[in-house]
N, CA and C of each residue as an Amber inpcrd file, in Angstrom:
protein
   255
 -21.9290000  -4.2730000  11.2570000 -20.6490000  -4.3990000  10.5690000
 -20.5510000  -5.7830000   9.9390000 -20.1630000  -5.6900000   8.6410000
 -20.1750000  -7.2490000   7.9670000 -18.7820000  -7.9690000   8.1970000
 -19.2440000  -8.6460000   9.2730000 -17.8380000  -9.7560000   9.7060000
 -17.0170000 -10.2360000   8.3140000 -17.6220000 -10.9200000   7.3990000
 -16.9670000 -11.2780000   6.6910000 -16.0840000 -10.2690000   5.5920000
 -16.8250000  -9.8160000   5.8480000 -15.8890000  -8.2850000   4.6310000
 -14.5500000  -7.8210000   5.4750000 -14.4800000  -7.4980000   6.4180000
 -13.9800000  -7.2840000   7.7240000 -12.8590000  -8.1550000   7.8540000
 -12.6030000  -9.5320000   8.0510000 -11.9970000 -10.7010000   7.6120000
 -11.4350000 -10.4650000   6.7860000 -11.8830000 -10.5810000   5.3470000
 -11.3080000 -10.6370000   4.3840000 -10.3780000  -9.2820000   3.9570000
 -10.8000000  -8.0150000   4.5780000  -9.8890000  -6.8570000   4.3540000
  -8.5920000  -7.4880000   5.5310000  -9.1820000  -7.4460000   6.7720000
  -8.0740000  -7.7340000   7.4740000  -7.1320000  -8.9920000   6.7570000
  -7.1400000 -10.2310000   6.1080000  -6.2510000 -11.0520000   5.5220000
  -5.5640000 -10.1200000   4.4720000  -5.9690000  -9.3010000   3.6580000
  -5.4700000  -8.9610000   2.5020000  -4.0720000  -7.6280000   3.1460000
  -4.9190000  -7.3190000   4.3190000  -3.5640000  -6.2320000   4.8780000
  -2.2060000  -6.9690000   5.9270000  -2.5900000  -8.0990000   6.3210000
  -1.8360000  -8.8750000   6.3670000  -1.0250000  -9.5720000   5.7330000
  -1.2530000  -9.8380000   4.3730000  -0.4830000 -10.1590000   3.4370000
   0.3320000  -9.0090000   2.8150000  -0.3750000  -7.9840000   2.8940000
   0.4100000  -7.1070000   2.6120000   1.7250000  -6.6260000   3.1850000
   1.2570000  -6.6110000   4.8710000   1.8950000  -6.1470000   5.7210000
   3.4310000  -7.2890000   5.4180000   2.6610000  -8.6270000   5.4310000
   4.2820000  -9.7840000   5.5390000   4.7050000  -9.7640000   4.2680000
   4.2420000  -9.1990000   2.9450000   4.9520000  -8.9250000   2.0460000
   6.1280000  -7.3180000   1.6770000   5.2090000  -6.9350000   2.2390000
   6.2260000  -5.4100000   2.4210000   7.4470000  -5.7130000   3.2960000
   7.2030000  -6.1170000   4.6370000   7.9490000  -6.4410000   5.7740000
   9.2050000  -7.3600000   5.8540000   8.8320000  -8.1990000   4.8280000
   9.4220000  -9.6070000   5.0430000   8.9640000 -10.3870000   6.3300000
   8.0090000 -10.4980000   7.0120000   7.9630000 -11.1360000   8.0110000
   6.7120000 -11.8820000   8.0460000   6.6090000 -13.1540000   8.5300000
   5.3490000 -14.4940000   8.2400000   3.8480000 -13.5810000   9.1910000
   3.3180000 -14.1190000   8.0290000   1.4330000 -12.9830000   8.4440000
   1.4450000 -14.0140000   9.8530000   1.9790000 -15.0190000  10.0620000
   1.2020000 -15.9160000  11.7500000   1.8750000 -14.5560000  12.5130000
   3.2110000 -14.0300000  12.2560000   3.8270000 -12.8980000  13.1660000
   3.4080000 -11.5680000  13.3320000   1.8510000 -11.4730000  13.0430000
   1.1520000 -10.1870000  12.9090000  -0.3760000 -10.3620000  13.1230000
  -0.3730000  -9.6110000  14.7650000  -1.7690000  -9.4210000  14.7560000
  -2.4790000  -8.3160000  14.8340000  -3.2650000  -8.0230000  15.1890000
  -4.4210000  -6.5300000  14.7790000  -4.0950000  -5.8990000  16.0490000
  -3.6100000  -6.2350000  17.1610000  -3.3690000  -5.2430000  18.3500000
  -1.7920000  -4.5090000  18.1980000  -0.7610000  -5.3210000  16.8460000
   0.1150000  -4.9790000  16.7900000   0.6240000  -3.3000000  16.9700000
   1.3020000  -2.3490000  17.5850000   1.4830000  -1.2690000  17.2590000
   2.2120000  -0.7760000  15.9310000   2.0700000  -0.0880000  15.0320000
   2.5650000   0.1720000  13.8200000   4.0770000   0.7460000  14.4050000
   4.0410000   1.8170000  15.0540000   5.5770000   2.5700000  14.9540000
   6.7230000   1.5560000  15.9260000   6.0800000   0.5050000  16.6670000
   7.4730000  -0.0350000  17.6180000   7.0050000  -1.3210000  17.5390000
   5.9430000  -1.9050000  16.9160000   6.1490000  -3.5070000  17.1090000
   6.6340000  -4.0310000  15.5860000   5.9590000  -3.3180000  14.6180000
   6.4370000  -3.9540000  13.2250000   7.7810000  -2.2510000  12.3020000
   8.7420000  -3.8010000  11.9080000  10.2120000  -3.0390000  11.4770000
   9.7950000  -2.3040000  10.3560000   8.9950000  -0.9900000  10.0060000
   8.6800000  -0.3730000   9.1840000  10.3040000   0.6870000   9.1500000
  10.6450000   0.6060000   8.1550000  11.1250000   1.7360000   7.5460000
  10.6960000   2.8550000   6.7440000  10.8170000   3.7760000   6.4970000
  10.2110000   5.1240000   5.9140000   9.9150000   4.7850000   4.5530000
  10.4960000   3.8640000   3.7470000  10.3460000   3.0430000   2.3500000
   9.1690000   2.2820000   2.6190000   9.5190000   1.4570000   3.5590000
   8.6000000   0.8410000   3.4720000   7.1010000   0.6870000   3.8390000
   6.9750000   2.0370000   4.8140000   5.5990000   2.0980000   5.2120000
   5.1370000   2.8790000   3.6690000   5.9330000   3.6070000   3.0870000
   5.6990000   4.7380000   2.0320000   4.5990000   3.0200000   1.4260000
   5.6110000   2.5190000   0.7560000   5.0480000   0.6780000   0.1660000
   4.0960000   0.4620000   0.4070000   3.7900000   0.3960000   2.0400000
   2.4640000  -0.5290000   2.4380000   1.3060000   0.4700000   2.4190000
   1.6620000   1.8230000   2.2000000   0.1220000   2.6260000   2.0460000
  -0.2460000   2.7350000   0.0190000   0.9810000   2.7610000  -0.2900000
   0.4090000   2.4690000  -1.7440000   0.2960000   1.2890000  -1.9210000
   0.3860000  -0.0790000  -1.6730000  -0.0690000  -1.0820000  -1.9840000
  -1.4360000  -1.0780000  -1.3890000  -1.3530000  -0.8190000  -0.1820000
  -3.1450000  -0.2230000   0.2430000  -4.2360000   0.3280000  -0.8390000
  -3.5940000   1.5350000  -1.1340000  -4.0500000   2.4020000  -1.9280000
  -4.9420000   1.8530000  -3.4530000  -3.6070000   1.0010000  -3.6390000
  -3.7140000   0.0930000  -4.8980000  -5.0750000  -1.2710000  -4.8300000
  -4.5040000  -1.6960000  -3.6810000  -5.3620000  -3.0020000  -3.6880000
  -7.1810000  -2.3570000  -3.4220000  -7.3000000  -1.2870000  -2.6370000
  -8.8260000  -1.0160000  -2.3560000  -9.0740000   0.4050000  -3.1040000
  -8.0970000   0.6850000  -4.1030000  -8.7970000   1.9600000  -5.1080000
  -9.5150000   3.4590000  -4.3580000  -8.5130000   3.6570000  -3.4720000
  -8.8890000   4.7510000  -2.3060000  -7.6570000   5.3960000  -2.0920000
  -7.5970000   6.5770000  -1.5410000  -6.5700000   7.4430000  -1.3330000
  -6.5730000   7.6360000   0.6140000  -5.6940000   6.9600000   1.1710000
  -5.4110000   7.1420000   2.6510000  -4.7830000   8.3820000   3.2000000
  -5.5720000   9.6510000   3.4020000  -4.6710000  10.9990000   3.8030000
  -3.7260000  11.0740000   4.8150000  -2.5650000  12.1980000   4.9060000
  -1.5330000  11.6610000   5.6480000  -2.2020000  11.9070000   7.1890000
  -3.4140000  12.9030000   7.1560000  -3.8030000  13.3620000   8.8950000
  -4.1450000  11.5470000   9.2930000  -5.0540000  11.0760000   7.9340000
  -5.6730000   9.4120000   9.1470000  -5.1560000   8.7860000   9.1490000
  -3.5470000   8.9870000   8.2300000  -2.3240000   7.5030000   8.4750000
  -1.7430000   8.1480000  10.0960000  -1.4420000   9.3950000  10.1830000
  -0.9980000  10.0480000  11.8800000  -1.7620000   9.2860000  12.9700000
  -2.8740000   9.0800000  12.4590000  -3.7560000   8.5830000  14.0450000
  -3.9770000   6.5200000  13.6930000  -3.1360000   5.7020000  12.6320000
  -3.3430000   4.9910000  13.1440000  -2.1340000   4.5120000  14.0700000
  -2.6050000   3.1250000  14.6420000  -1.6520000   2.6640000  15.3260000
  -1.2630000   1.8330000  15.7790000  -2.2270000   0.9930000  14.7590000
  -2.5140000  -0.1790000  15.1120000  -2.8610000  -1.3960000  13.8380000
  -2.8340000  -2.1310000  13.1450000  -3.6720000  -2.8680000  12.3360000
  -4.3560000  -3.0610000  12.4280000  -4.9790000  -2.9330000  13.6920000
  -6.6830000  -2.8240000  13.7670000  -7.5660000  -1.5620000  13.1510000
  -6.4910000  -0.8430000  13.8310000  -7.0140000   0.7540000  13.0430000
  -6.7720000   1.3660000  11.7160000  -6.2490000   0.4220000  10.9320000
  -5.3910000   0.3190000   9.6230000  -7.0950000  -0.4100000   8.3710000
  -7.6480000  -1.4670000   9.5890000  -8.1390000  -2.0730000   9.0760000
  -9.7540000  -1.4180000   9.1380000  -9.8520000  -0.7400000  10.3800000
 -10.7460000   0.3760000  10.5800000 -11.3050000   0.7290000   9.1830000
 -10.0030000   1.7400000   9.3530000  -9.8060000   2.8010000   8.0670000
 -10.3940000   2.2540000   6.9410000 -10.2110000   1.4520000   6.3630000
  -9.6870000   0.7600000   4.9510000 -11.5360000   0.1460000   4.6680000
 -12.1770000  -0.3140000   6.0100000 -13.6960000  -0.3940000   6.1460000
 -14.7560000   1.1340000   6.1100000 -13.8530000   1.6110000   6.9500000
 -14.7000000   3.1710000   6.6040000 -14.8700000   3.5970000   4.7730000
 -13.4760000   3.5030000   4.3990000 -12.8890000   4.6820000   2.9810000
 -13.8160000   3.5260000   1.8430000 -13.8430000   2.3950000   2.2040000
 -14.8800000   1.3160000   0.8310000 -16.0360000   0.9770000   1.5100000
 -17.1180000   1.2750000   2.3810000 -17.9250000   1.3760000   2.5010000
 -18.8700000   1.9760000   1.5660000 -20.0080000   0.9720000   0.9230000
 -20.7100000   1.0780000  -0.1520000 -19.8900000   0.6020000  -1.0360000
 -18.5920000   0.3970000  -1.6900000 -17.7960000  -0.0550000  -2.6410000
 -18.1570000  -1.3950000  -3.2550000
């Protein structure tokens, strides 16, 4: 697994995350739980999967947004779907 690619996806969903959110990226880490640790509203998660979508040119289906749960597993994902990219 290429650490640095890895890194650098994880910063970019972090920025994302404290830009959607309103809340400072130091207040977000990768063990975070998506549905009870960060204040997602139904707008706004809608936001953070198309800004996803947008920033890595991939389509996130709704079955593998159900199973994440984590920003780790957000960040998983996002390494699986641009692999070779």
């Amino acid at each position: 697994m290429d650490d640095s690619r890895r890194e650098q996806i994880y910063k970019e969903v972090i920025r994302i995350l404290s830009a959607d959110l309103e809340v400072s990226a130091e207040d977000i880490d990768t063990t975070m739980d998506l549905n009870t640790e960060l204040p997602f509203d139904s707008l706004q998660l809608y936001e953070f999967v198309i800004d996803l979508e947008e920033a890595y040119n991939i389509k996130l289906p709704d079955e593998m947004l159900d199973q994440m749960k984590t920003v780790d597993d957000i960040v998983n994902l996002i390494m699986r779907l641009t692999d070779g990219k």
